[in-house]
N, C-alpha and C positions, 0 to 999 in steps of 0.2 A: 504493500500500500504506500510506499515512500519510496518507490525509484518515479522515474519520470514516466513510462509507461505502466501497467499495472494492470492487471484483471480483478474484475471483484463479481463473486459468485451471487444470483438475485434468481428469485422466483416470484413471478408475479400471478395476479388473478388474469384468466381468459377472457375475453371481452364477452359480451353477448348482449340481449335484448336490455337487458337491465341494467349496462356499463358499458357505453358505446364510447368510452377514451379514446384517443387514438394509441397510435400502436406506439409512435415515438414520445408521448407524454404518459404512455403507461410506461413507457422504460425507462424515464426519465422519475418519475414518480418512485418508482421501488427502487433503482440509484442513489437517490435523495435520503429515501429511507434509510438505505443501509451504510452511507457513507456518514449519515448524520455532520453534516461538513457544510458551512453557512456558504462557501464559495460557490458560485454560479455553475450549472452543469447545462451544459447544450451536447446537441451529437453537431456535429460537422456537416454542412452545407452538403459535400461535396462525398459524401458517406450514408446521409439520409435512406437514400433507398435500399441500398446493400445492408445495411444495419435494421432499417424494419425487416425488409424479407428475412436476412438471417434470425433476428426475434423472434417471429410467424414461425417459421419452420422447426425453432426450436421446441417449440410449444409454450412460447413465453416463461422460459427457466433453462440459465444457463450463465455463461461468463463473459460478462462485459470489458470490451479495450479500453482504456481510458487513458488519456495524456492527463497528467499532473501535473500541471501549472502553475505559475505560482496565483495568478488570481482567479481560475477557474476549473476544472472538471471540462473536457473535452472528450464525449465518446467517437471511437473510429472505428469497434468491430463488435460483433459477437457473435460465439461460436456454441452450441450444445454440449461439450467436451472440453475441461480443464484442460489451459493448453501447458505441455509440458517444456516450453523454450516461448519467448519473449524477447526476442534479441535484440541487442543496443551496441551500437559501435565507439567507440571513445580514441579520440585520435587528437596524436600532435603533430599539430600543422605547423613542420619545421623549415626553415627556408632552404636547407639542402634537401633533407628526406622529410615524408613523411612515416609516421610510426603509430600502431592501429591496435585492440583489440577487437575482438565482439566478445560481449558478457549477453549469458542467461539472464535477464532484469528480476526473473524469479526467486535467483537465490547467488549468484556473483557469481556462478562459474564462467569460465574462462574456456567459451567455447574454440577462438583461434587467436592467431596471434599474425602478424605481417609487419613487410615495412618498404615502400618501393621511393626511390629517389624522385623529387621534386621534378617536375617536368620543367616549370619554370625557369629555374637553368639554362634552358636553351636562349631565356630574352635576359642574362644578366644572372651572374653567380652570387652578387651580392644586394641588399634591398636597399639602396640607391638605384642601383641600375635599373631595376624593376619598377621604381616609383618613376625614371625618368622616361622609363616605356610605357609606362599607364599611362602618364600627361605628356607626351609628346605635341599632341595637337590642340590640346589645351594651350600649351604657353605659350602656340603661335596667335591666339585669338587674342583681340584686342579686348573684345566684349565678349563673355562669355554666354552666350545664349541659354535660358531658365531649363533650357529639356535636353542641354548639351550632354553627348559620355563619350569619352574618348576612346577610340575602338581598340586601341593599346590595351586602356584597361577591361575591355570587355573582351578582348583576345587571353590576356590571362585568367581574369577570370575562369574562360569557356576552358584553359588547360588545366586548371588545379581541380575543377570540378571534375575533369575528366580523369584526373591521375586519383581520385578520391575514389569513384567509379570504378578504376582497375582496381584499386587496393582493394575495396569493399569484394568485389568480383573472386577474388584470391580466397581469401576470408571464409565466406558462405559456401563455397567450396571445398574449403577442409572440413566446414560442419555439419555438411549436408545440409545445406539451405539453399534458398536463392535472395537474389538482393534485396527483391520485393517483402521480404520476411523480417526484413531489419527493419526495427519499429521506432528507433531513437539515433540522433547523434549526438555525441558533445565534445567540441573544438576546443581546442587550446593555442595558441598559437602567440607569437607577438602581434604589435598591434599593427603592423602595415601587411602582414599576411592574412589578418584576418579580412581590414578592410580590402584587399583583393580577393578573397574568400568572397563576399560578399558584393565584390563589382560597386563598392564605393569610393568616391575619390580620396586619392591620399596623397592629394599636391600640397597641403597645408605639413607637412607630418617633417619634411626635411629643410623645411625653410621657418626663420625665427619668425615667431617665437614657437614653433615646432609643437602647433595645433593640430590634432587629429580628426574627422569630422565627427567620429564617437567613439564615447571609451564602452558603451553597454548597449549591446545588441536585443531587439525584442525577439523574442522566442519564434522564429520563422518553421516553416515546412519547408521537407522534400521537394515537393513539388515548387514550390517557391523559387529554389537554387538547383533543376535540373538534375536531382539527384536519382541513382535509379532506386530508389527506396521505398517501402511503403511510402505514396503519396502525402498522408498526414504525418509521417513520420517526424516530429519534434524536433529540431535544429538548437541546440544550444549553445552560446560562444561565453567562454570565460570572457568577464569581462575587463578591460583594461584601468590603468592607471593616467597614462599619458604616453606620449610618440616614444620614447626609450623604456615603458613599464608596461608590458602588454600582460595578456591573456597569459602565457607562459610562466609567469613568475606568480602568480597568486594563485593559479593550478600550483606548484611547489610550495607553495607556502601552507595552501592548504593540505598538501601531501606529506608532507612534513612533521605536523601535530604544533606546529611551534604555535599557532595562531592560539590552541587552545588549552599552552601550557601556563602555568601560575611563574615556572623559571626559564629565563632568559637562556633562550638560543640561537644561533647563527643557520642560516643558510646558503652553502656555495651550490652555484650553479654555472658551470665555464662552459662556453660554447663559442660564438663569435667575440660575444663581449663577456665579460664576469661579472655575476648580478649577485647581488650580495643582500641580502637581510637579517637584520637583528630584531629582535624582541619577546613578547611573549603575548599573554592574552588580554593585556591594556595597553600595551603603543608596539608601533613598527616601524622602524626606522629600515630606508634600501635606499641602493648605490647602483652603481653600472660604470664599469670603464672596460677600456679595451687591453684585455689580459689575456684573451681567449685564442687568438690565431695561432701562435707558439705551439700552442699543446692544441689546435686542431691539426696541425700537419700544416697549415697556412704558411708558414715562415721558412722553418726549414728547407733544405732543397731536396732532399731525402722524405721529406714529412707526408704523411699522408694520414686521410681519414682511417680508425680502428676501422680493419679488414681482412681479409685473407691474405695471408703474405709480408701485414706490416708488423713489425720485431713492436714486439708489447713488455717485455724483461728482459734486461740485461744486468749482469752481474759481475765483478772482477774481484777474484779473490785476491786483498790484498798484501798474502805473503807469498804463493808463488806468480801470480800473475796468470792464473790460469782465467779465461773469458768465456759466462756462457750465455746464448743470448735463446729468446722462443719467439715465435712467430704465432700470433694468429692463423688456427687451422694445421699450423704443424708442416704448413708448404715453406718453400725458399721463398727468401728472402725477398722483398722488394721497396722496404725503406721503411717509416717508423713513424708510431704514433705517437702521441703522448704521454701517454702511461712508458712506451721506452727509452720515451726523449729523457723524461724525470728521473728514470732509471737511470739512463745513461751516465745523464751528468752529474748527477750525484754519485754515481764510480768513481768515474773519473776525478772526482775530487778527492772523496776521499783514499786513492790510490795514488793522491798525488800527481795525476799527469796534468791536473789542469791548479789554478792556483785561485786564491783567492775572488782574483778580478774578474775567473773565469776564462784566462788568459790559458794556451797549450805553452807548458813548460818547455824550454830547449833540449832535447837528448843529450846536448853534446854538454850540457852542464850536470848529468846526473850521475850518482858517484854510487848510487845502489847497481849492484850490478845485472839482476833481478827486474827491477825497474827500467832502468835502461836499455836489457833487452826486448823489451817487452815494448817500449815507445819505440825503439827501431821498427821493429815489425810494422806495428802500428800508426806510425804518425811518419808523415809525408809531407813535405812542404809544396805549395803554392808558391805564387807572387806575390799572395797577401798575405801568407803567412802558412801556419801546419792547418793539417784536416787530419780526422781519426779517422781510418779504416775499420767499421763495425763488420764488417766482413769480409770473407777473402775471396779464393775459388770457393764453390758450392759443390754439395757433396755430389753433384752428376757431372762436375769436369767442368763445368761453365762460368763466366766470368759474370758473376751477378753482385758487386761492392755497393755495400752502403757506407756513405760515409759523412763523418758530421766535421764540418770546414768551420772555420773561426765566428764567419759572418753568424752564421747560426746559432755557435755558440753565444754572440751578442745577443742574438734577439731573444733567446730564451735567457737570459741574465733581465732583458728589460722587463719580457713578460711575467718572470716571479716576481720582481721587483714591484711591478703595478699591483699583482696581487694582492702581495703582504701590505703594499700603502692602502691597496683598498679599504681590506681586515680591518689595519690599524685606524684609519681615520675616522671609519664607524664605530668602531668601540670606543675612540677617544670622545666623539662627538656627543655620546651618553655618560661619560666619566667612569666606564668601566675598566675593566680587564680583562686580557682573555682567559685571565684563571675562574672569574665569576661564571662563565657559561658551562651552562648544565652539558650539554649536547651541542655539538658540531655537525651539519648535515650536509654531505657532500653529494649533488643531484647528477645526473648524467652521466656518459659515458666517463667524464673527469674523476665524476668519484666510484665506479664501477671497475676502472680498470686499473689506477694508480695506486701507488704502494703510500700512504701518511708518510712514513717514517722517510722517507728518499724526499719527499716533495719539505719535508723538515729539515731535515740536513741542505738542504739550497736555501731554507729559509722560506720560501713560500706560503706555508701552511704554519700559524705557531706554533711552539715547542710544550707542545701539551701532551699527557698520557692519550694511547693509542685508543684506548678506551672512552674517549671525549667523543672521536670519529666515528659518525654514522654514516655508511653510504646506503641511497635509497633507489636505485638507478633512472631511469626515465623520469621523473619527478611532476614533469605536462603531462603525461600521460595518465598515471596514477591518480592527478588531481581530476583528468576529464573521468575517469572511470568513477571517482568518489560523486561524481555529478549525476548520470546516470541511478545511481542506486540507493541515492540519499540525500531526499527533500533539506534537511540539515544542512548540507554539505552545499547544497545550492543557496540556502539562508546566509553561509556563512563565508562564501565569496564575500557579497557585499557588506559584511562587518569588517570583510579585511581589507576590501577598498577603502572603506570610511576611515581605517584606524593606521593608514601607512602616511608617514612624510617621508618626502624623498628627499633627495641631499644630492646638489650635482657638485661631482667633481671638478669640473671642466673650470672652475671659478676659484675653487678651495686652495688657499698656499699652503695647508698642512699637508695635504694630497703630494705637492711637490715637494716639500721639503721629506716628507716619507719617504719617498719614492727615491730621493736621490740615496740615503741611507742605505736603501735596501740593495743596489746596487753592486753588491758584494756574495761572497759565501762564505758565511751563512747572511750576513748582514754586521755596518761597520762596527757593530755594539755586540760581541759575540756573548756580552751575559743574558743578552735576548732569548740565548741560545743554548743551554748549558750542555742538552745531549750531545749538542756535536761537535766534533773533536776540531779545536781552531789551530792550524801550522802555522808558527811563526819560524820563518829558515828552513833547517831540517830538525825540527821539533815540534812535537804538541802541544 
């Protein structure tokens, strides 16, 4: 009775000479009765007839479809026979991929699971590019005409709907369903994906003062957005904060539990940018900077999204020097995610090949002889300097190296750095510590694949018991599923819009003076840091 679709069992009285009701105000009637619920109950326009005849035929007693709304009772079906599946899709609509389940709305099971890459891609890999493809022929208009839409944006549009479509297709497939069977959806997404979701403009969203045309979406149909789905099937979008705080991070927060904890906790979520939340169940404070490309595979030249083939652990014992590295899926090698990159260079520090600044130490100066052999092998100069060789020949004779070059090495030194100033600036901005939080909640693939303890020794992450770290993985996802299957849970988005202030970086000089600090390994104030071991020379 509290997901967003729902059956509720009714038996009514047979019309005849003596109670000539009609059919859909007798259904409506014993509904009413049995929901005892002040909300308004209508059946659907556009369902009317399929919904009496099915009534009639059942012999007026059986199981009503009902959308649950937040201000009304909407019936869409009924059937003579308790149905055993009620299926809802719950999906994050992410700017590279999307990522899907279907849940039984009956009782949460987890009928499949999917996830197909973002078609959008093809008009722009990142959402700028896509905003300046939606508005293309808008920002040649002088005047913009009251019934104008830019066919940019209704060309993406018609692609994401369509890549929604395949996914859902995939889906009902593994469950023995068909699309038509899916009775709900609930989006998640940031906020310029959604408004392409939705074929609304989002020319205001990258220009100041970075106005969106809406942060809360009314509850639309299937039919509405071209969906192949049950026709009245429910549409519901997390709703946003503003142009940098979408749907996506209050799906996490509400996946989280932090919203409706009494102690203070943190949320990391790394993707393209690093979205950051503190609080608990009376304030929320959230941040956003760009920490996130490093540890997508963005930066590096080897880097690549977690895949088949991308090196996800690497390890360097550091008394003989032996190096072991694994690959997602167990196949060769073909360059490195996140989770290896963190790995990586946290070896390599503490094995001493790289130093402080994050700089590659010179071979010809190293007096281990252990060490030295080992950076021979491994480390090769450039023009601009050495690159590590993560790999060599491959165990089928072929020349497949990965290898991580200085520049790389810079960029991932910046992107921990932004991280930690992130952390730290939120926590300062409440007068905390980050010894006061209860729990630490790392979302996404960031916190699903990476090791704490490596991403603390770079300083990244603060130097807190392992035990403070939760990871929860998909976190948009989790939150659209909690939508789906509990009235609550859709109540309590909007408590968590009401109760967040956001804090921009982009303005903040504690943000940079953090930032510049952190710049180091672990960072310049190593009592920040006590676990990890700080070399001054050749000492500890």
């Amino acid at each position: 009775m509290n997901s967003i679709v729902c059956s509720v069992q009714i038996t009514a009285a047979a019309p005849g000479l003596h109670d000539n009701t009609a059919d859909i105000d007798r259904l409506q009637q014993a509904l009413k009765t049995k929901l005892g619920d002040n909300r308004p109950l209508t059946v659907a326009y556009e369902c009317m007839t399929i919904v009496a005849r099915e009534f009639r035929e059942a012999g007026f007693s059986g199981y009503a479809l009902l959308n649950n709304l937040d201000t009304a009772w909407v019936v869409v079906g009924f059937t003579a026979k308790k149905p055993s599946v009620i299926a809802g899709m719950a999906l994050d609509l992410g700017t590279t991929h999307l990522e899907a389940t279907l849940l039984n709305l009956l009782d949460g099971e987890v009928l499949a699971e999917g996830n197909l890459e973002n078609a959008q891609i093809a008009y722009g890999a990142d959402i700028l590019s896509r905003i300046h493809h939606a508005t293309a022929k808008r920002r040649q208009q002088k005047k913009i005409p009251s019934d104008f839409q830019d066919p940019g944006l209704d060309e993406l549009q018609q692609v994401i709907v369509a890549t929604i479509n395949e996914l859902a297709g995939k889906l009902v497939v593994h469950a023995g369903l068909k699309t038509e069977d899916i009775s709900a959806l609930s989006v998640s997404g940031n906020t310029t994906m959604a408004h392409l979701f939705l074929g609304l403009d989002p020319f205001h969203i990258c220009r100041e003062p970075y106005i969106p045309l809406f942060n809360r979406s009314p509850v639309l149909n299937a039919k509405q957005l071209h969906l192949r789905f049950h026709p009245m099937a429910p549409v519901w979008l997390m709703p946003s904060v503003g142009s940098y705080f979408g749907g996506d991070l209050i799906s996490g927060i509400l996946a989280s539990g932090m919203a409706q904890s009494s102690k203070t906790r943190m949320l990391i979520d790394v993707g393209t940018n690093a979205e950051v939340v503190l609080g608990n169940s009376d304030w929320l404070i959230a941040c956003a900077g760009a920490a996130g490309p490093a540890l997508e595979g963005g930066v590096a030249r080897m880097g690549m999204r977690a895949g088949p083939g991308a090196i996800e652990y690497v390890a360097i014992n550091p008394e003989n020097y032996s190096m072991d590295i694994r690959t997602i899926g167990g196949v060769e090698p073909v360059g490195i995610c996140g989770s290896g990159l963190i790995d990586l260079v946290a070896a390599l520090y503490l094995a001493r090949i790289i130093d402080i600044r994050g700089k590659f130490r010179d071979p010809a100066t190293e007096k281990n002889p252990e060490r030295a052999a080992f950076m021979k092998e491994h480390l090769h100069e450039h023009d601009d300097g050495f690159c590590f060789g993560v790999t060599g020949l491959s165990a089928k004779g072929t020349r497949n190296e990965v290898v991580l070059e200085q520049i790389d090495l810079d960029a991932m030194i910046r992107s921990k750095a932004a991280m930690y100033a992130i952390l730290t600036t939120l926590i300062n901005q409440v007068g905390l510590d980050f010894s006061d939080l209860e729990e630490i909640t790392v979302a996404g693939a960031f916190g699903r694949h990476i090791n704490p303890q490596h991403a603390m020794t770079l300083g990244m992450l603060p130097d807190l018991p392992l035990s403070v770290y939760r990871a929860i993985g998909n976190s948009s996802l989790r939150g659209a599923e909690k939508v789906l299957l509990d009235g609550t849970a859709r109540d309590d988005c909007e408590k968590i819009v009401s109760s967040i202030t956001y804090l921009e970086l982009n303005v903040n000089q504690e943000f940079m003076i953090s930032f510049s600090g952190a710049r180091f390994i672990p960072h310049t104030d190593p009592s920040l840091f006590p676990s990890v071991p700080f070399f001054k020379g050749d000492e500890i």
